[in-house]
C-alpha positions in Angstrom: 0.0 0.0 0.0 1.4 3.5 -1.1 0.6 6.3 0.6 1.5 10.0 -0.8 2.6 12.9 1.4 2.8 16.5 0.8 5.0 18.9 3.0 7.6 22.3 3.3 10.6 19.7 1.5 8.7 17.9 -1.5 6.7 14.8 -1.8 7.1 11.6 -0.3 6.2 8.4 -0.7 5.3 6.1 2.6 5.0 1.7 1.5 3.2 0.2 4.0 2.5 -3.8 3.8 1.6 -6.9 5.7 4.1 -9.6 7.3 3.9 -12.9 8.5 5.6 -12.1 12.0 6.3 -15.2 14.3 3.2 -16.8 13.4 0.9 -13.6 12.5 0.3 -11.7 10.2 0.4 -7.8 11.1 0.8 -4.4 9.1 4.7 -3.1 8.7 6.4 0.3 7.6 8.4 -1.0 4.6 10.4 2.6 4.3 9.6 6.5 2.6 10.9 6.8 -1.0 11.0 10.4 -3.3 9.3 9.5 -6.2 6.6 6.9 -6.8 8.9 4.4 -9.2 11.1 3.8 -6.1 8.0 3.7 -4.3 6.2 1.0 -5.9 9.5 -1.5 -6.7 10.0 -1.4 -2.6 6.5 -2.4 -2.8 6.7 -5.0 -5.2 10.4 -6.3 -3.4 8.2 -6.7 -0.3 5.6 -8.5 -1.6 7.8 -10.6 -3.3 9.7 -11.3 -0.5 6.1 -12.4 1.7 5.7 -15.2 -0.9 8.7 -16.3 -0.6 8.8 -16.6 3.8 4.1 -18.0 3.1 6.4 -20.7 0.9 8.6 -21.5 3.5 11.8 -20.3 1.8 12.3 -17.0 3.7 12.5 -16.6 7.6 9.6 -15.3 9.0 10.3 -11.3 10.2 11.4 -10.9 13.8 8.9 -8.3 15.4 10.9 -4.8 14.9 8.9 -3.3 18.1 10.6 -5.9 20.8 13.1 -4.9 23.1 16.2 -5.6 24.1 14.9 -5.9 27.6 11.3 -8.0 26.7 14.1 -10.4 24.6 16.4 -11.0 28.2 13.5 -10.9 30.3 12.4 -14.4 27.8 15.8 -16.0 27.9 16.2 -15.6 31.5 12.4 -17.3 32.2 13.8 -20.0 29.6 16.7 -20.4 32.0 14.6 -20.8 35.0 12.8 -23.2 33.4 15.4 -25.5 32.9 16.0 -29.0 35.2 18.2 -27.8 38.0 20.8 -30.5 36.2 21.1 -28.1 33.6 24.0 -25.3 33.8 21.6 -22.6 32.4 19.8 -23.1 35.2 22.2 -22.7 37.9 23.1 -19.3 35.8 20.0 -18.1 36.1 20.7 -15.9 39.2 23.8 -14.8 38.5 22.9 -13.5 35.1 19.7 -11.9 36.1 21.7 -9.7 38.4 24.4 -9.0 35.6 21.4 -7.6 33.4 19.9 -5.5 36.1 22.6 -4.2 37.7 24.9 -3.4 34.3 22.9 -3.5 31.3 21.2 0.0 31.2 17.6 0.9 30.4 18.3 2.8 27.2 20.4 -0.3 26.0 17.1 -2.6 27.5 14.6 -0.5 25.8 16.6 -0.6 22.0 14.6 -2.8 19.8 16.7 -5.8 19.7 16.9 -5.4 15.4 18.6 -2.2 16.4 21.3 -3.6 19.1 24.4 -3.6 17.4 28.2 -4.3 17.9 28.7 -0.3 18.1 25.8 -0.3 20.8 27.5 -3.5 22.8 31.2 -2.4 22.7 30.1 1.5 24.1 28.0 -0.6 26.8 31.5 -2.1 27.3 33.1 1.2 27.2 31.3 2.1 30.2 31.8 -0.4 32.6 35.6 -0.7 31.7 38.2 2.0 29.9 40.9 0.4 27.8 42.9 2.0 30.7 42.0 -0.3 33.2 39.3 2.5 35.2 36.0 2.0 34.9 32.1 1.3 37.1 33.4 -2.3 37.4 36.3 -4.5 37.2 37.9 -5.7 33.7 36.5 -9.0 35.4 33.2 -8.2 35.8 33.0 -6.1 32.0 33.6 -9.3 30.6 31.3 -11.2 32.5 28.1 -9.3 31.5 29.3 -8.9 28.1 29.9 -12.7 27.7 25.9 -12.5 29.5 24.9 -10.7 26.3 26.4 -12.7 24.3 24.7 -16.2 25.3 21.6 -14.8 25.4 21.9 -13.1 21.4 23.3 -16.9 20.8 19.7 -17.7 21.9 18.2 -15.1 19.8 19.8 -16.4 16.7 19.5 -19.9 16.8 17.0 -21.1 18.9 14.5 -18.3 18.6 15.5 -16.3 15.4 14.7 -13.0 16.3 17.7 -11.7 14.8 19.9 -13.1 12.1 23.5 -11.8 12.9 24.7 -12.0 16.4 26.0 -8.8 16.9 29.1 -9.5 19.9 30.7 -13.3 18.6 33.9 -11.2 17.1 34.7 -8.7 20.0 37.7 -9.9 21.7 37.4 -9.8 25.9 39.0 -7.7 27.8 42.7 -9.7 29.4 42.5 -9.9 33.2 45.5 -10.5 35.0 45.2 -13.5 36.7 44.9 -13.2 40.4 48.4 -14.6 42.5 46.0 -16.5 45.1 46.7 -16.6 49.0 47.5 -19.8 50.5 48.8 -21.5 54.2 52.3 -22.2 53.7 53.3 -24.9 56.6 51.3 -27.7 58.2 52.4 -25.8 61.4 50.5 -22.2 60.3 47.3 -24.6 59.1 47.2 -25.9 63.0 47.7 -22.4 64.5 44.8 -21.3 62.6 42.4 -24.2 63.6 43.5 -23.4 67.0 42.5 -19.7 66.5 39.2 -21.0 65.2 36.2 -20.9 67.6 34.8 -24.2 67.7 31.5 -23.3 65.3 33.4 -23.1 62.7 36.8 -25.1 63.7 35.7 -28.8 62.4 34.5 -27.3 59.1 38.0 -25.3 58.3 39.8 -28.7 58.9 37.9 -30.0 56.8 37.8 -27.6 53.9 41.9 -27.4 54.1 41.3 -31.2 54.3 40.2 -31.8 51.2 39.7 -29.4 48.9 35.8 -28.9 48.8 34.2 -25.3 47.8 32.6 -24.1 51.2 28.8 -24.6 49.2 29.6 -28.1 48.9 30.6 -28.4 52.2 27.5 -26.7 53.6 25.3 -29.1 51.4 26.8 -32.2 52.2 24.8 -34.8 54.3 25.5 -37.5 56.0 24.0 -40.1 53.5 27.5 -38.6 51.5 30.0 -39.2 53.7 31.4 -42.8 53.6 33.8 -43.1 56.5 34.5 -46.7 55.7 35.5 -46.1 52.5 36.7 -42.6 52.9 35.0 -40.9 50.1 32.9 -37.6 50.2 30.2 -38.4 47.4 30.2 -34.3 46.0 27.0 -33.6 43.9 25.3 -30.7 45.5 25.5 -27.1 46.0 23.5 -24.1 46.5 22.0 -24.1 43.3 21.5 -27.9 42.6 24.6 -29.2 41.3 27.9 -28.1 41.7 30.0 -25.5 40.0 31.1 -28.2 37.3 27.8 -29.5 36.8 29.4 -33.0 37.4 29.1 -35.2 40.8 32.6 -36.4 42.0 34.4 -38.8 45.1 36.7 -36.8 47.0 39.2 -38.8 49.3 38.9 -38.4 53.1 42.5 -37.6 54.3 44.1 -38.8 57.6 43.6 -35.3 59.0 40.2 -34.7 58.1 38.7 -38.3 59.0 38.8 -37.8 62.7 37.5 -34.8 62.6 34.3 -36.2 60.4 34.3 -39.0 62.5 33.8 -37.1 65.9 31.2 -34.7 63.7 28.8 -38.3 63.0 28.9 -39.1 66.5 27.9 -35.9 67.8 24.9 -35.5 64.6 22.4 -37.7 66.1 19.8 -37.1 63.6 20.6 -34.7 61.9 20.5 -34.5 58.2 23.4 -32.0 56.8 27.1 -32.3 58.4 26.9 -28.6 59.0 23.5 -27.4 60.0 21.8 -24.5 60.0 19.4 -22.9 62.6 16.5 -22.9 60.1 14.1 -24.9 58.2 12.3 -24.5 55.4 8.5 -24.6 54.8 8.5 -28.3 54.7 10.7 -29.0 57.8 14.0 -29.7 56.4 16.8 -28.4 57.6 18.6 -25.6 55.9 22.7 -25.3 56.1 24.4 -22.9 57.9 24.4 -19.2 56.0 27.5 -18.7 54.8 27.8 -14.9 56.2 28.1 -16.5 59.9 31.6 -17.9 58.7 33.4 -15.4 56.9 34.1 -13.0 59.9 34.7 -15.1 62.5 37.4 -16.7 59.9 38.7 -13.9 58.9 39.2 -13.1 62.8 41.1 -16.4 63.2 43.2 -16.1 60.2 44.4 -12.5 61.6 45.0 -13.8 65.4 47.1 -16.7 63.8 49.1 -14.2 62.4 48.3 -15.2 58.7 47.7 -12.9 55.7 44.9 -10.6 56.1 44.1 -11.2 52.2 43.8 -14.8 53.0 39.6 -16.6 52.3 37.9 -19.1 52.9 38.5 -20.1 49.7 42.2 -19.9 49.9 41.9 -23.8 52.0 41.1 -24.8 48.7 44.2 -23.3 47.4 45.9 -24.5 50.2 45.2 -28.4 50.2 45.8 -28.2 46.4 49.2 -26.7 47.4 49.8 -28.7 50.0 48.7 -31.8 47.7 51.1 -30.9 44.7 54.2 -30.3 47.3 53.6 -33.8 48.6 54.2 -35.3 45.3 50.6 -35.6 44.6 49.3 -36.4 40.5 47.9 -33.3 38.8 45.1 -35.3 36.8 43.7 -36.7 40.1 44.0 -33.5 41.9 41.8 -31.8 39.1 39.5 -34.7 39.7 39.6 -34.1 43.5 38.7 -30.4 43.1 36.3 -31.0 40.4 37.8 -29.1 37.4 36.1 -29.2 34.1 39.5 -29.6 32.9 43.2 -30.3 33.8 45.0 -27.4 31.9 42.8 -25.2 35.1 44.9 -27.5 37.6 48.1 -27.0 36.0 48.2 -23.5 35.5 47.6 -22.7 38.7 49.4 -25.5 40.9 51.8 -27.4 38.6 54.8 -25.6 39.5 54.4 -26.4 43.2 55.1 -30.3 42.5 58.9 -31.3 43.3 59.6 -33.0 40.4 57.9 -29.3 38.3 61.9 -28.4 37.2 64.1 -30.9 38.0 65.0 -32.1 34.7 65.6 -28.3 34.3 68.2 -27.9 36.4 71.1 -29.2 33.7 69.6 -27.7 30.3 71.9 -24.8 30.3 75.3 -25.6 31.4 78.8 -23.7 31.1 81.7 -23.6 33.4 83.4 -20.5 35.1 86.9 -19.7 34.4 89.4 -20.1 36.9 91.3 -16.7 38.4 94.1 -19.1 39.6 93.2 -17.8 43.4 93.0 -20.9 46.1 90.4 -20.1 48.8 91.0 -22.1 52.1 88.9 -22.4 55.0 89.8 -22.9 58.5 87.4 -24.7 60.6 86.7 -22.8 64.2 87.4 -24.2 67.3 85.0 -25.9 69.0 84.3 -24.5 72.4 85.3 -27.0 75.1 82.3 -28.3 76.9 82.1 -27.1 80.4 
């Protein structure tokens, strides 16, 4: 349909048509043309082109009036709806708070045919400088750009809203990788449990036991500790599975078995090795918040005379440390921490291993010249006893 306008500049020509969009059909603007030839080929083009998408050669049209914030707002109910098995589902929270805390509502309100590489990289722009300044870490730019960029994956192939995706060839920022904290000496690890009130005492040793992220620990019951065989069945966290996605056996130590094996007798019925105070509507216990274990750590850590840097986390790093310098295997640590892969492991603890440089030691070789000077040493006399 043509439609003629008369105004201060000139004539103008306005094509309007219809459109098969996702399922309907529903009037569109096709564009304003000069003179009515131009006019009546876009007309033509389109129509064309509707014959082609009713014969099933075409794409349907994506609906020009969605946003960018109604298309985010689907993929992260699609998310939610996933099994809890499911990684997408365990994102779900994260990448919800990505989108409302960093994604801003001009970007959110852009129709998502209009959201462009230009439009992502300024968003980019403003969370982190190429300088390194910015409203957020390097870290944290490239997490919610990488959030973007799984959801316009969605988009294009699952949904076909849009046909390009607009972010697949924009390099990440580099982030330095973070030199982690870590208990250097069996002796330091023993001061610090001793600094530990006893709350939180048995579930340090056994974090710095055995590697376990502290939501694993918190969600482990008892029906997953086998103290006969010594294995910690891991397939929990607090959102359904764990970080890898993957269940996993993790070895009880000789330090950390008495300390689960005083926990079980003391549990009586209880379901979770580490309790909370509350349950939910259905009875069940909950485990213990994690917030009521940071500060009384960090206390510890600092009365031990440790780093003040140093997490709860860092136990993890620790027993991996700890692990490696004993002359542990790095393919069955990465399977003891749970690791999606073993180049993770080795980057970060394969130089602790004693064996990491040994055949290194005689690769480069020379000898120094001699000045012709003979050095002797003359042994002290020892004192006479008294």
């Amino acid at each position: 349909m043509l439609k003629k306008h008369v105004n201060a500049s000139g004539t103008v020509w306005q094509v309007y048509g219809r459109a098969r969009i996702e399922g309907k059909s529903a009037k569109v603007y096709v564009g304003s043309f000069q003179t009515e030839r131009e006019a009546k080929k876009a007309d033509e083009d389109h129509r064309a082109r509707q014959r082609l998408v009713a014969d099933g050669e075409l794409p349907a049209a994506a609906d020009p009036r969605r946003t960018l914030g109604q298309a985010l707002e689907a993929w992260l109910k699609h998310l939610g709806e996933l099994t809890t098995d499911d990684p997408g589902h365990r994102s779900h929270d994260e990448y919800a708070s990505r989108i409302a805390n960093h994604v801003p509502a001009a970007l959110k309100n852009t129709p998502l045919v209009k959201v462009t590489e230009a439009k992502l990289v300024k968003l980019r722009g403003e969370l982190q400088r190429a300088d390194g300044t910015g409203a957020v870490s390097r870290k944290m730019a490239n997490a919610v750009m990488q959030t973007l960029s799984s959801a316009m994956s969605w988009f294009v192939s699952d949904k076909k809203w849009i046909a390009v995706h607009p972010w697949r060839a924009v390099k990440p920022f580099r982030v330095t990788r973070r030199a982690y904290e870590w208990i250097r000496s069996a002796a330091e690890i023993t001061k610090l449990l001793a600094e530990c009130h006893e709350n939180i005492r048995s579930l340090v040793a056994v974090l710095v036991g055995t590697g376990l992220r502290l939501d694993e620990a918190l969600h482990l019951e008892w029906s997953d500790v086998d103290l006969k065989n010594r294995l910690l069945h891991v397939h929990r966290g607090r959102k359904g599975p764990t970080k890898s996605g993957k269940a996993r056996h993790v070895p009880i130590g000789d330090a950390a078995l008495p300390v689960l094996r005083e926990l079980k007798l003391a549990a009586g019925k209880s379901v979770l090795v580490w309790p909370g105070a509350n349950r939910d509507k259905s009875g069940r216990q909950l485990p213990r918040d994690k917030s009521g274990i940071f500060r009384p750590f960090k206390a510890a850590a600092l009365r031990a005379g440790l780093s003040p840097k140093l997490r709860v986390h860092d136990l993890r790093h620790t027993f991996a440390s700890h692990y490696m310098m004993g002359g542990g295997d790095i393919f069955r640590l990465s399977k003891i921490l749970g690791h999606s892969s073993v180049r993770i492991t080795e980057e970060t603890y394969a130089h602790l291993s004693p064996e990491a440089h040994v055949a290194d030691y005689g690769r480069v070789t020379f000898a120094m010249p001699s000045d012709g000077k003979v050095l002797s040493f003359r042994a002290t006399p020892a004192t006479p006893a008294t």
